[in-house]
N, C-alpha and C positions, 0 to 999 in steps of 0.2 A: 504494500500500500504506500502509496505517495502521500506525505503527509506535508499539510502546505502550514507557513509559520505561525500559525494558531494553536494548531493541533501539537504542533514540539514545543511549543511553552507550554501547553496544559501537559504534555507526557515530562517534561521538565519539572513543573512544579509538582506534580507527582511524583517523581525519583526522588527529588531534593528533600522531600519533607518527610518521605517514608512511610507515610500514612494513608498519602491520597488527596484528595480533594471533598470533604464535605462540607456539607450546609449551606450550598448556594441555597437561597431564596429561591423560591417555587419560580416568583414571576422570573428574575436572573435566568435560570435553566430554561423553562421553557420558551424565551424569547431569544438567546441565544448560545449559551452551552450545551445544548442537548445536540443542535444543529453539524456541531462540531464533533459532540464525542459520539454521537450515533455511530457513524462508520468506523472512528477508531474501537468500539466498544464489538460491534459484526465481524471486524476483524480481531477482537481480542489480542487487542492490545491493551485494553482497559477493561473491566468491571464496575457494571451500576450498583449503588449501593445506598442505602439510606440511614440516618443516623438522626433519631431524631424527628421522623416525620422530612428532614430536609434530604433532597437527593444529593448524591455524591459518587465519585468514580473513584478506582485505585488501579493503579498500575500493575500489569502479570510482568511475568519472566519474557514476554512476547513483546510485548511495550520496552521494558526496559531495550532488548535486544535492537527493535526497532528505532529507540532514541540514540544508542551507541552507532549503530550502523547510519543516521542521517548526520550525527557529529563530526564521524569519520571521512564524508564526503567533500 
């Protein structure tokens, strides 16, 4: 998957933090994070996940692989 510079800072802030990404705000996600992590989420590179009622994503082994290999470019 080609991931365009959106998508490698959200798989960024997800490496970096170790956790993931929760608690965007419902309206946040679905007006424009979901847009974005949909396809990396199809390609599992990411995980939806909720914490709290708020949704959130976390980086797999695939994601991370995938953020190494677009650095390396």
């Amino acid at each position: 998957m080609k991931l365009n510079s959106t998508q490698r800072e959200i798989l960024r802030m997800c490496a970096d933090n170790g956790l993931g990404r929760i608690g965007w705000p419902l309206q946040t996600w679905e007006k424009a994070a979901e847009a974005q992590c949909k396809p990396m989420i199809k390609a599992k590179l990411i995980e939806f996940m909720r914490l709290g009622g708020y949704p959130g994503i976390k980086i797999t082994d695939a994601g991370r692989a995938a953020l190494n290999d677009e650095v390396g470019k």
